[in-house]
C-alpha positions as CSV (number, residue, x, y, z in Angstrom):
1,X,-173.7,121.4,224.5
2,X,-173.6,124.5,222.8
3,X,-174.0,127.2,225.8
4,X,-176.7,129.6,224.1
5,X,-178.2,129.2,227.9
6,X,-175.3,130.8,229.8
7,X,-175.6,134.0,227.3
8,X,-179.2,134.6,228.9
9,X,-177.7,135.0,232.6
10,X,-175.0,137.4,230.9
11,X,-177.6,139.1,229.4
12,X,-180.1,139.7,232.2
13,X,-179.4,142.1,235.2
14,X,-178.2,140.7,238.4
15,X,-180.3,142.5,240.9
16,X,-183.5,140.9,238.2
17,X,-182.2,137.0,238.5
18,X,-181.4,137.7,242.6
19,X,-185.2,138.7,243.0
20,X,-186.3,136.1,241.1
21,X,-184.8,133.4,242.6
22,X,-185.9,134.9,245.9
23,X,-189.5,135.0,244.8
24,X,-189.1,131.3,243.5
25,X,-187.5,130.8,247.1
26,X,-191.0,132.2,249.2
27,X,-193.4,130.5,246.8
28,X,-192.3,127.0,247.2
29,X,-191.0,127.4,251.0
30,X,-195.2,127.3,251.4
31,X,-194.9,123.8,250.7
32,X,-192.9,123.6,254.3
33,X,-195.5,125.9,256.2
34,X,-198.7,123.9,254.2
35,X,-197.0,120.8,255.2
36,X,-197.0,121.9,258.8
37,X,-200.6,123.0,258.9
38,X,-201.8,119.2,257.7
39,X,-199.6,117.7,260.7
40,X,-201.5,120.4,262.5
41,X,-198.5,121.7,264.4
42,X,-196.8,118.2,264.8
43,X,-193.1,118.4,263.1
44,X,-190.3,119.4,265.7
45,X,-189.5,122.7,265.0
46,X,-185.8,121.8,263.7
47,X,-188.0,119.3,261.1
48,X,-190.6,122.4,260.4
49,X,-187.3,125.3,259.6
50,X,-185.6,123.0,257.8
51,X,-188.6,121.8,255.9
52,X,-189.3,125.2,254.8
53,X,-185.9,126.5,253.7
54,X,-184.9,122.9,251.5
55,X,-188.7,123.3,250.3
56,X,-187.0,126.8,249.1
57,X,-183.7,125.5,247.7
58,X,-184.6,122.9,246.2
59,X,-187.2,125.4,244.2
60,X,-184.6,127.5,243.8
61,X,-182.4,125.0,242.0
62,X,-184.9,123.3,239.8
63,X,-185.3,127.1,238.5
64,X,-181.5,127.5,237.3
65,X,-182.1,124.2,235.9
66,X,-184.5,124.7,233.8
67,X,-183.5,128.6,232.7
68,X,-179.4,127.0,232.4
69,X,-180.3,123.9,230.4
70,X,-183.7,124.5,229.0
71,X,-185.3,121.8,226.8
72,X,-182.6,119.4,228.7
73,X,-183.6,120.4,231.9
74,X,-184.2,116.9,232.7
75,X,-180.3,116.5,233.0
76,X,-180.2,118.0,236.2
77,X,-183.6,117.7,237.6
78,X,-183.7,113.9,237.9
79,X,-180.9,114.2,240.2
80,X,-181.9,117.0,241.9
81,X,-185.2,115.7,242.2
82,X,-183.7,112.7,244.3
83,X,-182.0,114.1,246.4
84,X,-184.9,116.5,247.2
85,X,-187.1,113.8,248.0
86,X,-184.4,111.2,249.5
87,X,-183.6,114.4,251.9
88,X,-186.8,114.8,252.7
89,X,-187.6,111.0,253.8
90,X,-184.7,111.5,256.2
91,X,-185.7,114.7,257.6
92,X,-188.8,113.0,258.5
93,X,-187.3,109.6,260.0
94,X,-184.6,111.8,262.0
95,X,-187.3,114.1,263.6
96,X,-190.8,111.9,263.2
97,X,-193.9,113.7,264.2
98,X,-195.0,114.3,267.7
99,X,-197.9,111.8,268.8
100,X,-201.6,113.3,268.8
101,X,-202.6,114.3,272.0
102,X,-204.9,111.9,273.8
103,X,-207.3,115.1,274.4
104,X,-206.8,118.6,273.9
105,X,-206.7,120.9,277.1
106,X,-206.4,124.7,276.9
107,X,-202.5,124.4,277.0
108,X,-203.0,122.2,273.8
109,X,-205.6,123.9,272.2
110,X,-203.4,127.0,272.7
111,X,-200.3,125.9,271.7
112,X,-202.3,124.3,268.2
113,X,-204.1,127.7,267.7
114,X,-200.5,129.9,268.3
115,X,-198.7,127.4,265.8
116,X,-201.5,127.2,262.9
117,X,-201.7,131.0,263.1
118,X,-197.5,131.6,262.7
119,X,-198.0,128.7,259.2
120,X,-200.7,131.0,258.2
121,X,-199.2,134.1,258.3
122,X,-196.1,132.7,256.7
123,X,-197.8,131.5,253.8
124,X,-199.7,134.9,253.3
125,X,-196.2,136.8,254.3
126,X,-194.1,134.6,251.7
127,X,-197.0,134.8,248.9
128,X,-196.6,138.7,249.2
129,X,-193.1,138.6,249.2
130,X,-192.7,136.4,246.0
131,X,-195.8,138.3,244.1
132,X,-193.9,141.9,245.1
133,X,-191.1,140.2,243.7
134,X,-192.3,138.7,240.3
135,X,-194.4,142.4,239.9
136,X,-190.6,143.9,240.3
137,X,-189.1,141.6,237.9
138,X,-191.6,141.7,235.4
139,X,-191.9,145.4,235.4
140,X,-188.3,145.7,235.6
141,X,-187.5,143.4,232.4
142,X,-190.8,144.3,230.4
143,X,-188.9,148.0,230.6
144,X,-185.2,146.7,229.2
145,X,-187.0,145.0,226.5
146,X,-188.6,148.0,225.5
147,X,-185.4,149.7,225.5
148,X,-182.9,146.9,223.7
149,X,-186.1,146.9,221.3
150,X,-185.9,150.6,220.8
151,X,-181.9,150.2,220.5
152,X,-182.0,147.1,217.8
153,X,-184.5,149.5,215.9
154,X,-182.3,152.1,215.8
155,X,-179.3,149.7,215.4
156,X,-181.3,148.3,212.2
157,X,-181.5,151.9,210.9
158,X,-178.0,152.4,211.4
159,X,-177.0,149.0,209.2
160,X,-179.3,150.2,206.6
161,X,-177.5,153.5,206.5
162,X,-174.5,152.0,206.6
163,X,-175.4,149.7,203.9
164,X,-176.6,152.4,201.7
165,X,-173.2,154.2,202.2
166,X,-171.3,151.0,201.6
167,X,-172.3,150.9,198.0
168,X,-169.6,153.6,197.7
169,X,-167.3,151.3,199.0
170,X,-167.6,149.1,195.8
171,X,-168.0,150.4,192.2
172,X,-171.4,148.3,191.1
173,X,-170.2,148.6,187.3
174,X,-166.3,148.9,186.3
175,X,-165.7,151.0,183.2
176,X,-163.7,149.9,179.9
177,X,-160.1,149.9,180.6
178,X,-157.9,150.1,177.1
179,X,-154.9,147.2,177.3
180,X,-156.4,145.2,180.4
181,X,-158.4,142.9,182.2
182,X,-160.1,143.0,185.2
183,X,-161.5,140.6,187.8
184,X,-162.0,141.6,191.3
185,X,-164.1,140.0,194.3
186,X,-165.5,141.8,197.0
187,X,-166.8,139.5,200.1
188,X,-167.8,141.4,203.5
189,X,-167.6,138.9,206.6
190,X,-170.6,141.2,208.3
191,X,-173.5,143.3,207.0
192,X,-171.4,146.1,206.8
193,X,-167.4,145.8,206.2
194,X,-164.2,148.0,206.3
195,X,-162.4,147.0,202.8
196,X,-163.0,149.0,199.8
197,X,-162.0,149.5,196.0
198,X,-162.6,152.3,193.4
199,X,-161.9,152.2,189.4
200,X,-161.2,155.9,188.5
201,X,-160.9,156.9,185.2
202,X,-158.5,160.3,184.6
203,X,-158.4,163.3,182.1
204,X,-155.4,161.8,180.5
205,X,-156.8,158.6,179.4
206,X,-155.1,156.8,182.1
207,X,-156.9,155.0,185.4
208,X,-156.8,154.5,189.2
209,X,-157.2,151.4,190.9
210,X,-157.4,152.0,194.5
211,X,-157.4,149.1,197.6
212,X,-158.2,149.8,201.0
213,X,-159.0,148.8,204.5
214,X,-160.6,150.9,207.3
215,X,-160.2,149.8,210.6
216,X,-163.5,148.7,212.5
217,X,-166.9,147.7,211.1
218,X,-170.3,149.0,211.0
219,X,-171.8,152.5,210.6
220,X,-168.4,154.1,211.4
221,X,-166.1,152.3,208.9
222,X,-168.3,152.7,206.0
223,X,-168.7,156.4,206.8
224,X,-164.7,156.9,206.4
225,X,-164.7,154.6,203.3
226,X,-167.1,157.3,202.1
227,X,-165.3,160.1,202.8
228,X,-162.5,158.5,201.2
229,X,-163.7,157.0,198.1
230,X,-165.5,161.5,197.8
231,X,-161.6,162.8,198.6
232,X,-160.2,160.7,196.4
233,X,-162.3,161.4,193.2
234,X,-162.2,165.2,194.1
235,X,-158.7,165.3,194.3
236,X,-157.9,162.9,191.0
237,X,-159.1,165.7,189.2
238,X,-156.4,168.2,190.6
239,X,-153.5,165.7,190.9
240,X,-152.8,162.0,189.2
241,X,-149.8,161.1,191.1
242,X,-150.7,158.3,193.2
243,X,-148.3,159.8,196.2
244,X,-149.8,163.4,195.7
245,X,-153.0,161.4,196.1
246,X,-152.3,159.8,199.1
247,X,-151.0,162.8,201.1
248,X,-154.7,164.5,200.4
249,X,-156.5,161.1,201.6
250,X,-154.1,161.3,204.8
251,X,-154.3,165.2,205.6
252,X,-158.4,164.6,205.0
253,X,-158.5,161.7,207.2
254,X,-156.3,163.1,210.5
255,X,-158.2,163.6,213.5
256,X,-161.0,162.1,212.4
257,X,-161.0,158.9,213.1
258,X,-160.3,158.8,216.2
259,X,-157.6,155.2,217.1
260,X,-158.5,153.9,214.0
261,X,-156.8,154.5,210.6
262,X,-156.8,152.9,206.8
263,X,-154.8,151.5,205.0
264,X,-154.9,152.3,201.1
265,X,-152.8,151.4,197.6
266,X,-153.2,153.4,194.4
267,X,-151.9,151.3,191.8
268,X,-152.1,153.8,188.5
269,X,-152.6,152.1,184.7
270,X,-151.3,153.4,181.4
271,X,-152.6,152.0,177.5
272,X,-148.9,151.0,177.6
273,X,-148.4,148.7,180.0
274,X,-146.8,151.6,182.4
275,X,-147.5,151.1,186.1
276,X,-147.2,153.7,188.9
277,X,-147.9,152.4,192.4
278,X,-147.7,154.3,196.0
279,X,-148.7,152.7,198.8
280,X,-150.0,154.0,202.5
281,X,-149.5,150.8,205.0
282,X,-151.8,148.1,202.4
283,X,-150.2,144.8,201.6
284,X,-147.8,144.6,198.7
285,X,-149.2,143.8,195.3
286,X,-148.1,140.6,193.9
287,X,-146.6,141.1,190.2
288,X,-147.3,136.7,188.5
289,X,-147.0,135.6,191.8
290,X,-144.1,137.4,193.4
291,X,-144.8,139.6,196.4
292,X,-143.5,143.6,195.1
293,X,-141.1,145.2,197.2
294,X,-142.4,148.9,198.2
295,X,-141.0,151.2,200.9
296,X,-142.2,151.2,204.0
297,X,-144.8,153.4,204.6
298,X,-147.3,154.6,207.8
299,X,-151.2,154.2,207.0
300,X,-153.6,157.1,206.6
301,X,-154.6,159.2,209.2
302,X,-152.2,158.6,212.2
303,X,-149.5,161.4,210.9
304,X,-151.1,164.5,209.0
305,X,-147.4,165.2,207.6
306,X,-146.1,161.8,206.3
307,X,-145.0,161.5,202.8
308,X,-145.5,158.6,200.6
309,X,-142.9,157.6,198.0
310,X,-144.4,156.0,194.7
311,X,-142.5,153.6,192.4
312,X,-143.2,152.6,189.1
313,X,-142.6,149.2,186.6
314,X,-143.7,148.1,183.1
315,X,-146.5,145.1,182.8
316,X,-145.8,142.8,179.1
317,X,-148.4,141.2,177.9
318,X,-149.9,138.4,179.7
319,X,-148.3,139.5,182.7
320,X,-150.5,139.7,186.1
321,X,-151.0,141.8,189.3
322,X,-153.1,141.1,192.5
323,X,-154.2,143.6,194.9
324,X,-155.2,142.0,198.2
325,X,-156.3,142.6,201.3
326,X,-155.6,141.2,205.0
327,X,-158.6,139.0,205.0
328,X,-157.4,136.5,202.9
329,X,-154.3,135.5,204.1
330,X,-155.7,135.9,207.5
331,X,-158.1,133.0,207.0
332,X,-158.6,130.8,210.0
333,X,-159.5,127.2,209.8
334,X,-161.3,125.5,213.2
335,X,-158.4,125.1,214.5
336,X,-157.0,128.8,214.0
337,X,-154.3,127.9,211.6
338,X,-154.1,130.9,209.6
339,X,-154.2,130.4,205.6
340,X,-150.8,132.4,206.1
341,X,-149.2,134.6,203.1
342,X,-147.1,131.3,202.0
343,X,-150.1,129.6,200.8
344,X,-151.6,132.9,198.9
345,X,-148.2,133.2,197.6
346,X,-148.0,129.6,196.1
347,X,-151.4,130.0,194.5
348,X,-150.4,132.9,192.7
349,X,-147.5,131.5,191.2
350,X,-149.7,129.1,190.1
351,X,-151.8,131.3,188.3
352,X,-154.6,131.5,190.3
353,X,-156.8,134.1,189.5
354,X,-159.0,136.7,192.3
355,X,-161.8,134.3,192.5
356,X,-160.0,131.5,193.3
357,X,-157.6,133.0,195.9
358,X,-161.4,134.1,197.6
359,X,-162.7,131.2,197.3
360,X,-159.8,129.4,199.0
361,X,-159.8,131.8,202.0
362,X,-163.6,132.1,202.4
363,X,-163.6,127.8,202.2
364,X,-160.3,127.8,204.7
365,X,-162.6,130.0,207.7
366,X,-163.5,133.5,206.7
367,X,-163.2,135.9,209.6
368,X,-162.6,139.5,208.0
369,X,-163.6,140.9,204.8
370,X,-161.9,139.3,201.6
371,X,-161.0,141.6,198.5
372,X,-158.9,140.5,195.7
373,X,-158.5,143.0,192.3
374,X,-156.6,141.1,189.6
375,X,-155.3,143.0,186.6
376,X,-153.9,141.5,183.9
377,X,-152.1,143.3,180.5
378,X,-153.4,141.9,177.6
379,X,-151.8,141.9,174.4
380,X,-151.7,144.5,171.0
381,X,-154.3,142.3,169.6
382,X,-157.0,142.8,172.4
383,X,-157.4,147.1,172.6
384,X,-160.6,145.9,174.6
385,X,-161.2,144.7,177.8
386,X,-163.4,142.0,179.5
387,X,-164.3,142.4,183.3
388,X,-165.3,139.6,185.7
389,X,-167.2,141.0,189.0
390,X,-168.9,139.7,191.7
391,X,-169.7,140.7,195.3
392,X,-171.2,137.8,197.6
């Protein structure tokens, strides 16, 4: 059974489900001090105590029942309810009732009068314990509800926020690109995810593609990614060197975020087939299927001084390169058997394209955020270009 139940006990204060419990406790022992008032003082005392506390228990346990297990409740009440009553019986056969008096003296009538009055003030003591406590509980819980209310509220402002600022995160219409094609796919795995991608277009004619991934989630993540995606079109007008670019993004990015960190790859595009690439702790691109082999490098934001080296290779026509980030090789499955880099590796070669690499991880168990940019140089024949895009 799926244990949705045991998240409610997590969930609820301890002092709350104590005082509860003992309230159930002193509303049900009554049964033992009722019980005693209709023998009218009969039951051995060992029978009338015991009586009293397993009247109690017993409540006591039907309750975590019923809160643990919930619509199934009957799973462990049957039982429970047996033994109860089964208990009960023997209680009563161990320690029977004392015989009725053949006529009541003033010792009698005293002792009858001393022992009604002790169940009667039990019953009002324990109905003002258990009332104190369900007033306590109720007043205590009504207020946490009012305040995880008041935090999911603001929570829900935050997500739409953070939404808002996401749309940075992803350009909602790609511009023309002169010798290529473009396909990218862009799946978060929450509301609000940490990978990003920009198109930029330069003075000189010639474009940035940019791949990241911002440690974290939420609020916090997207409002680096925005920071980002605002330092690096600033500084692509002062600078197109994908390393000068890079060093900005990292001295922008230190001491502001905290433990966390990005990692980001500039890939730059020329008309003629001219590729420039510098790279800041991202995954390698994969050039028809083979992995590319760039220098190791730190990501952004851990050291404001690091330098990153930029390399550089010429595309043919017909020739491909995927951008990728962590989320799709680190697809898990049920059974956590990652999708692995072997697989993604041996689609490539294959010639699959961004969609279906997504696709493959998001079917496999997607439990991170799944990018994939494809670029492909297209021949002397096709000066356009034609873009596939889709976020879901």
């Amino acid at each position: 059974m799926k244990p949705v139940p045991i998240s409610a006990w997590k969930t609820t204060p301890r002092s709350s489900i104590v005082i509860f419990m003992v309230a159930v406790f002193f509303v049900f022992a009554n049964i033992g001090f009722v019980s005693d008032m209709m023998d009218m003082g009969r039951q051995p005392p060992i029978r009338f105590a015991l009586s009293v506390v397993l009247s109690g228990l017993f409540a006591v346990c039907y309750a975590i029942a019923g809160i643990s297990l919930r619509g199934r409740f009957w799973i462990a009440t049957i039982p429970i309810f047996i033994v109860h009553f089964t208990l009960m019986g023997l209680l009563g056969n161990w320690f029977p009732d004392g015989p009725w008096p053949a006529h009541y003296g003033s010792d009698e009538i005293g002792h009858l009068h001393n022992r009604l009055n002790f169940s009667g003030l039990s019953v009002i003591l324990s109905i003002c314990l258990s009332y104190a406590g369900f007033v306590y509980v109720s007043i205590s819980e009504g207020r946490r509800h009012g305040r995880a209310q008041g935090e999911k509220a603001l929570l829900e402002g935050e997500m739409i926020a953070a939404r808002e600022v996401q749309r940075v995160m992803v350009p909602e219409d790609l511009p023309s690109i002169r010798g290529y094609s473009l396909e990218s796919v862009y799946r978060p795995a929450s509301e609000v995810g940490g990978d990003f991608f920009q198109v930029v277009l330069l003075k000189s004619g010639r474009t940035l593609v940019v791949m990241g991934d911002v440690s974290g989630k939420g609020l916090r993540a997207a409002m680096i990614v925005s920071m980002i995606v605002g330092t690096l079109h600033t500084a692509s007008g002062f600078t197109e060197e994908p390393s000068d670019l890079l060093a900005e993004l990292n001295r922008r990015l230190c001491g502001r975020m905290g433990d966390g960190f990005a990692t980001c790859l500039v890939v730059r595009l020329e008309e003629q087939g001219n590729l420039t690439l510098s790279n800041a702790g991202h995954l390698p691109p994969y050039r028809n299927g083979i992995e590319i082999d760039l220098p190791g490098s730190l990501p952004l934001g851990l050291e404001p001084n690091t330098v990153y080296e930029q390399s550089g290779f010429s595309m043919a026509p017909g020739d491909g390169l995927v951008l990728l980030t962590d989320g799709i090789a680190e697809a898990q499955n049920p059974q956590r058997v990652l999708l692995g880099f072997t697989t993604v590796e041996s689609m490539l070669r294959e010639g699959a394209t961004a969609h279906t690499v997504a696709d493959r991880a998001q079917q496999y168990g997607q439990n991170d955020d799944i990018t994939a940019i494809r670029i492909v140089r297209e021949g002397s024949s096709r000066a356009g270009m034609s873009v596939a895009w889709s976020v879901s």
